[in-house]
Every structure is written in structure tokens, then in C-alpha cells.
C-alpha positions as CSV (number, residue, x, y, z in Angstrom):
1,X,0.0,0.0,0.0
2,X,1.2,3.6,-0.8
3,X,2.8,5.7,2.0
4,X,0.1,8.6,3.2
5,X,0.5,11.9,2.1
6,X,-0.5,15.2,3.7
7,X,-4.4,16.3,2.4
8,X,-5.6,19.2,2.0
9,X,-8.8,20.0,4.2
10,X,-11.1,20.1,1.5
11,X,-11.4,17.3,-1.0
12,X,-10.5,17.2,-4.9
13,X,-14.2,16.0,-5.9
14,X,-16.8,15.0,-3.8
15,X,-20.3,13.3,-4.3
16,X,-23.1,13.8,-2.5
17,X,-26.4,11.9,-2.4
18,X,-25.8,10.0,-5.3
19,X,-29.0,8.1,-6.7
20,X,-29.0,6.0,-9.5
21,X,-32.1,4.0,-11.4
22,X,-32.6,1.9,-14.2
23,X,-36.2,1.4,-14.4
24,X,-37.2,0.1,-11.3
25,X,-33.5,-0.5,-10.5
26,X,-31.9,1.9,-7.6
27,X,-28.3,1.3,-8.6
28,X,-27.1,4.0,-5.5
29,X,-29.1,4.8,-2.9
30,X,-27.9,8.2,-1.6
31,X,-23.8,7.4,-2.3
32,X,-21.6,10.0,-0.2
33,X,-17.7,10.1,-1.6
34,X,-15.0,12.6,-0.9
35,X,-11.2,11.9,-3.0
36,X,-8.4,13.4,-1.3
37,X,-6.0,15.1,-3.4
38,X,-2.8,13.0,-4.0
39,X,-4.6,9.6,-2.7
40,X,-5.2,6.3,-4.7
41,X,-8.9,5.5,-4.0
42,X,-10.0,1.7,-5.2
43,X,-14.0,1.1,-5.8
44,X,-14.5,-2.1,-5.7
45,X,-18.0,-4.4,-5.8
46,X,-19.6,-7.3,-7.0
47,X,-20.9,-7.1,-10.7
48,X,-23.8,-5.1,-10.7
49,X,-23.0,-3.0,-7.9
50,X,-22.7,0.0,-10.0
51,X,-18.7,0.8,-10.3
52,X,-18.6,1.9,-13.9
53,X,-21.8,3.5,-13.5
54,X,-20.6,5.6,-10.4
55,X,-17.7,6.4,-12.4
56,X,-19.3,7.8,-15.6
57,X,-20.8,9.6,-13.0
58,X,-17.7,11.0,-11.3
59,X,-16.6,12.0,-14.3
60,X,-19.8,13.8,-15.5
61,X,-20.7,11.2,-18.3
62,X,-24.1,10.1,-16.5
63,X,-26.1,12.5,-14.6
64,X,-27.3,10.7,-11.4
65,X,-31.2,11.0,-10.8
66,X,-30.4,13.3,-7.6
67,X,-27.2,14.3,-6.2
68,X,-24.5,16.1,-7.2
69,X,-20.6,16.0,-8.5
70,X,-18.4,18.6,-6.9
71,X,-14.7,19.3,-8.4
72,X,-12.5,21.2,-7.1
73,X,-14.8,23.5,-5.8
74,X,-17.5,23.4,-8.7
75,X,-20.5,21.4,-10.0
76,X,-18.7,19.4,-12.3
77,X,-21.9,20.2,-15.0
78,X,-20.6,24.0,-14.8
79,X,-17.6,23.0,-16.0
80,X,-16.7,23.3,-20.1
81,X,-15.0,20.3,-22.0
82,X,-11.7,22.2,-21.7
83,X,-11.9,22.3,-18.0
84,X,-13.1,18.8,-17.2
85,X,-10.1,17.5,-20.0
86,X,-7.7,19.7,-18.0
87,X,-9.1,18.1,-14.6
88,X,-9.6,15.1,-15.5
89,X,-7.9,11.9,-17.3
90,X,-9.9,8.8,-18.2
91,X,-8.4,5.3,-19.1
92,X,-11.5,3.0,-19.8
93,X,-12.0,-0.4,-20.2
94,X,-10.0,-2.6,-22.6
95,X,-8.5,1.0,-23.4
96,X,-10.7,2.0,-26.2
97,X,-7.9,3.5,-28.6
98,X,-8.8,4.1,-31.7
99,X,-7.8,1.6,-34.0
100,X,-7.6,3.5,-37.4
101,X,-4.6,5.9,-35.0
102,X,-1.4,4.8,-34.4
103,X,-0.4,4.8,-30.3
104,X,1.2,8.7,-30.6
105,X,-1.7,10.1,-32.8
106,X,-4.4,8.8,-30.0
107,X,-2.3,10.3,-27.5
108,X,-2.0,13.4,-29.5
109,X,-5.7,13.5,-29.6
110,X,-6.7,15.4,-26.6
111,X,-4.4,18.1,-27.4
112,X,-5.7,18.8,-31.2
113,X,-9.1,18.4,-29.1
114,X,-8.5,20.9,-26.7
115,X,-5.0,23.2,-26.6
116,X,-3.6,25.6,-29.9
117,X,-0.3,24.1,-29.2
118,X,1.8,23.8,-32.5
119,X,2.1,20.5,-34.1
120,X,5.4,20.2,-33.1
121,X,5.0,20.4,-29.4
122,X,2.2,17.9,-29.4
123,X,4.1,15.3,-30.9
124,X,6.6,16.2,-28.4
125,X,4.6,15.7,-25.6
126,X,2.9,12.6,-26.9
127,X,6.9,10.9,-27.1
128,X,7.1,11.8,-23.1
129,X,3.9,10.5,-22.2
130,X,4.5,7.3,-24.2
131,X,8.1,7.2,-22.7
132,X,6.4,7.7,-18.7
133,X,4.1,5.0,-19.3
134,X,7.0,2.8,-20.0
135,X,6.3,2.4,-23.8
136,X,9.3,1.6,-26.0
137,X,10.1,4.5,-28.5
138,X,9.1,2.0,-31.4
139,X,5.5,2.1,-30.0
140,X,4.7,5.4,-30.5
141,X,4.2,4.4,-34.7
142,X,2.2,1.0,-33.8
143,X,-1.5,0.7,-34.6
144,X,-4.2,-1.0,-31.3
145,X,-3.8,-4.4,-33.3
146,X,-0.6,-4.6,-32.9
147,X,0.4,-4.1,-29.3
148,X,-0.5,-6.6,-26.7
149,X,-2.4,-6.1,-23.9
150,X,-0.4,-4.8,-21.5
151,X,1.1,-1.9,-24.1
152,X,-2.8,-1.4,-24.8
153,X,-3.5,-0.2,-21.4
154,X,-0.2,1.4,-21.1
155,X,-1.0,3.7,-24.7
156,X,-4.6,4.3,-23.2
157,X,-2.5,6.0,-19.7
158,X,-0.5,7.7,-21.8
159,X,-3.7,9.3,-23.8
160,X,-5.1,10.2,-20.3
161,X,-2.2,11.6,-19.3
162,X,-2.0,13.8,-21.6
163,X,-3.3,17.0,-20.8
164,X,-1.5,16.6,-17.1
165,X,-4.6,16.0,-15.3
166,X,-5.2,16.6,-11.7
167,X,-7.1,13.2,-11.2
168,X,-7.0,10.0,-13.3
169,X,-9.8,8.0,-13.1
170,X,-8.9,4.4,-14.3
171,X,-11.9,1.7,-15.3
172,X,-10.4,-1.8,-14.3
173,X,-6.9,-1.1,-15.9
174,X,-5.1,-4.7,-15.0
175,X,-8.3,-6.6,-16.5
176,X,-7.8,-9.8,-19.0
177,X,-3.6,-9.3,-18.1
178,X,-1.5,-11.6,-16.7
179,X,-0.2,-11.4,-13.2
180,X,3.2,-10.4,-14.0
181,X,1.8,-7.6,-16.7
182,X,-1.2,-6.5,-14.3
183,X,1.3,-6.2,-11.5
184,X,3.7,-4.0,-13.8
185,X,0.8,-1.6,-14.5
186,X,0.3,-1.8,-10.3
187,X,3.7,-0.6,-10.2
188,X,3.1,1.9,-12.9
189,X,0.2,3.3,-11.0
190,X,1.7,3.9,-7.7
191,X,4.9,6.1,-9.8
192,X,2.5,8.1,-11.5
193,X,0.7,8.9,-8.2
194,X,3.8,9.2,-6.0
195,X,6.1,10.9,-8.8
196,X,3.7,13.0,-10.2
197,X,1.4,13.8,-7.5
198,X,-1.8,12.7,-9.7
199,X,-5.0,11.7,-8.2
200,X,-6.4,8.4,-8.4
201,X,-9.4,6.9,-8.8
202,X,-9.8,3.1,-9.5
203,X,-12.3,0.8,-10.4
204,X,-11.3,-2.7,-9.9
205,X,-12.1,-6.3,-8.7
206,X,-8.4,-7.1,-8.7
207,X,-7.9,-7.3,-4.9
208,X,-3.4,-7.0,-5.5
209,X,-4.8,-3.8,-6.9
210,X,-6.5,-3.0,-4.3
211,X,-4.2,-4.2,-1.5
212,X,-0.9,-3.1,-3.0
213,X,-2.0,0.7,-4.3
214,X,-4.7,2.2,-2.6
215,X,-4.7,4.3,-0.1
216,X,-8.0,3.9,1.0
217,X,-11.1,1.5,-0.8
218,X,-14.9,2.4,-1.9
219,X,-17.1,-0.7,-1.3
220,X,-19.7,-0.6,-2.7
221,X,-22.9,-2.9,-1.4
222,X,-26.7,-2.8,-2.3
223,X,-26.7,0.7,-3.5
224,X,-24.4,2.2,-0.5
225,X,-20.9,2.9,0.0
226,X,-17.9,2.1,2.8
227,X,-14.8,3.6,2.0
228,X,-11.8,2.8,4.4
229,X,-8.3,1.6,4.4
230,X,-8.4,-2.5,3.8
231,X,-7.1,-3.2,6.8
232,X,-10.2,-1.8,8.4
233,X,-12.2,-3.1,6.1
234,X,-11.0,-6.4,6.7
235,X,-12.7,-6.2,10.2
236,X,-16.2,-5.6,8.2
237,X,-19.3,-7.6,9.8
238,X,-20.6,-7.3,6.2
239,X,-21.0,-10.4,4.6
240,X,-19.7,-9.2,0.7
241,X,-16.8,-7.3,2.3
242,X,-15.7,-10.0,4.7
243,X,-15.8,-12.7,1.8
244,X,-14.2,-10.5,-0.6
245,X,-11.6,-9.4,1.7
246,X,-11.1,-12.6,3.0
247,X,-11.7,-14.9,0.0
248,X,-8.3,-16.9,-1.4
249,X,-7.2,-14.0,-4.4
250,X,-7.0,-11.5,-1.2
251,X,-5.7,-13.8,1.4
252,X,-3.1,-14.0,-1.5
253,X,-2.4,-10.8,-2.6
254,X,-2.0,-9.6,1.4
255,X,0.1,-12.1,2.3
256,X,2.6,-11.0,-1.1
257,X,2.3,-7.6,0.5
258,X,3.1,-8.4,4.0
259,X,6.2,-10.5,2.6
260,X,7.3,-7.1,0.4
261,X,6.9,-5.6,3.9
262,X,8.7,-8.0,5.9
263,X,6.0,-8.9,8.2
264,X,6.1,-12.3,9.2
């Protein structure tokens, strides 16, 4: 888990009262969140729980049926697309590059989108954003198809990156990898957030995720939210948190971070 960092008293966004419905469906049922600036928040479920809809949300994609989005300091419907790309960085799920672009010119998207910054410059920053992400050079002139699925995610970071952000909001980012790539985008994660001082938000059932990047975790459980650190969590009487929590991926994943600790 990442060391703790100083906050400030007030958070970077904040819901309140956040109702959800699909048809008869109540998705969230009055969902309270604050995220701390400079923190790694996890939301984590079971499927149908509402993660990726309480992200669009976040994010100001799907306006809840009451409640509002506050970020930093403003509804986040007031705010313009050029002030919610400069806020805000998105890597969805499975990455969602386009394929007919090569890695650089979806990264160089966003600033075409929304900056007057010559040509030259924006394929300049593109080539420091692929570089952070840990991209080979060579990468930058590859089409989707041709990376794997690790380099996919890593191109789709390096697209949300690229307007320097204030918070990244990242939609199951180690999903359908392998341990040893999903654990090198863990890694990736925590540098970006330590380095660079970015906010993040993550939604994830990958419980090493969860145990070896966040500072604290969103649970979310029929239509309400907990959010604590996991070892608190871990203490839940709830029946979905304790299983989860305690289930063998977790009891795996803390047992690999106490070892990387040296707890015994």
C-alpha cells in the first residue's frame, strides 16, 4: 500500500447523495464520496454493484437522478470540456484507442481536441507520455492491433495523461492481463501517483490492486458505499466485504504484501 500523504482539508471532488435508477432498478441509494487530493482511492463491488456507472458519473458522463458532483470547488456540470479534460484523465476499459490511429496520434488526440499548441510540441509531448508509461520509443508508430495487452493499457495511460490531469480515473486497468503484466501496471500506477502527485481513482475487482496501491477503498454494497483503508475493512461484519476481503485471491495478494513488507 502507498505511503500517506499530507491532504488538504477540503477534497478534490466530492459526491453527495448519489441516486441511480434503471427502471425500477436503484443502482445508488444516496452514495456520499470525498477523494483526497494526491490519494489512490479503489472502488470495488460485485458485478452489478454499480462501479462503472458511479464512475461515468464521477466523471460527468451520466447525470445521477439526484445528487451532485463537486470538483474542485464546482459542480462538475458548470464545468466546459476544456476544463473537465484539464481536470480530468480517463483510461477506460479494454483502453478504447482508436484503432484507425497509431499509439502517438491517440495520444495526440486530446491536445488537437482541446490546446492551440503547434504541431510540433504535441508530438513532443505525446513521445514523453508514451516514454512515462514505460512504452518503447518503437511504440509510438504501432496501430491497437498490434500491441498486446499490456502496451494497450499502457497507450490508453499515456492518452489520459496527456493534458497533465489533476485526477485519473482508471476503469479496471489490469483486466484480462496476466499477473506479471497487471502487477507492472500496479507498479506503474503507484509512480505516477507518487512521482507526479496525480489523483487516483480506481475501479477494480483485482484485490493485489486493491491491497498493493490504494490508499483507502470504496465498497460498494446494495446501492451504499464504505470507503476505508483495507485493513479496516478487513474487520467488516458485512457479509460481501468480509468474503471478498477474505476470499483466497485477497488472502493472497495480502500475504505478497506483508512478505514485500517484511511482516512475518
Amino acid at each position: 500500500m502507498s505511503t500517506a500523504r499530507p491532504r488538504r482539508a477540503e477534497p478534490i471532488l466530492s459526491a453527495h447523495g448519489i441516486v441511480n435508477r434503471f427502471g425500477k432498478q436503484r443502482v445508488h441509494n444516496g452514495v456520499d464520496l470525498d477523494v483526497h487530493a494526491g490519494e489512490v482511492l479503489g472502488i470495488a463491488g460485485g458485478s452489478g454493484s454499480g462501479k462503472s456507472v458511479l464512475l461515468k458519473t464521477l466523471i460527468g458522463l451520466h447525470r445521477p437522478d439526484s445528487g451532485k458532483v463537486i470538483v474542485e470547488g464546482k459542480p462538475i456540470e458548470a464545468l466546459d470540456p476544456q476544463q473537465k479534460a484539464a481536470l480530468i484523465g480517463v483510461l477506460f476499459q479494454q483502453g478504447a484507442l482508436f484503432s484507425s490511429l497509431s499509439v502517438a496520434q491517440n495520444v495526440i488526440l486530446p491536445m488537437r481536441e482541446y490546446t492551440d499548441l503547434p504541431v510540433s510540441e504535441q508530438e513532443r509531448i505525446a513521445a514523453v507520455k508514451i516514454e512515462l508509461t514505460g512504452l518503447p520509443a518503437d511504440s509510438a508508430v504501432k496501430f491497437p492491433a498490434q500491441l498486446s495487452g499490456g502496451m494497450v493499457k499502457r497507450a490508453a495511460l499515456a492518452r489520459a495523461l496527456a493534458l497533465d490531469p489533476r485526477i485519473l480515473f482508471l476503469d479496471e486497468p489490469t483486466s484480462d492481463l496476466d499477473p506479471l503484466t497487471a502487477g507492472g501496471i500496479d507498479e506503474l500506477i503507484a509512480q505516477l501517483n507518487q512521482g507526479l502527485g496525480i489523483t487516483v481513482v480506481i475501479v477494480t475487482h483485482d484485490p493485489t490492486t486493491l491491497l498493493t496501491v490504494c490508499d483507502r477503498v470504496a465498497v460498494l454494497v446494495d446501492g451504499k458505499i464504505t470507503v476505508d483503508t483495507v485493513d479496516k475493512l478487513a474487520r467488516s461484519r458485512d457479509p460481501w466485504i468480509h468474503d471478498f476481503l477474505h476470499g483466497p485471491r485477497a488472502q493472497g495478494a495480502m500475504n505478497a504484501r506483508r512478505s514485500s513488507h517484511g511482516i512475518r
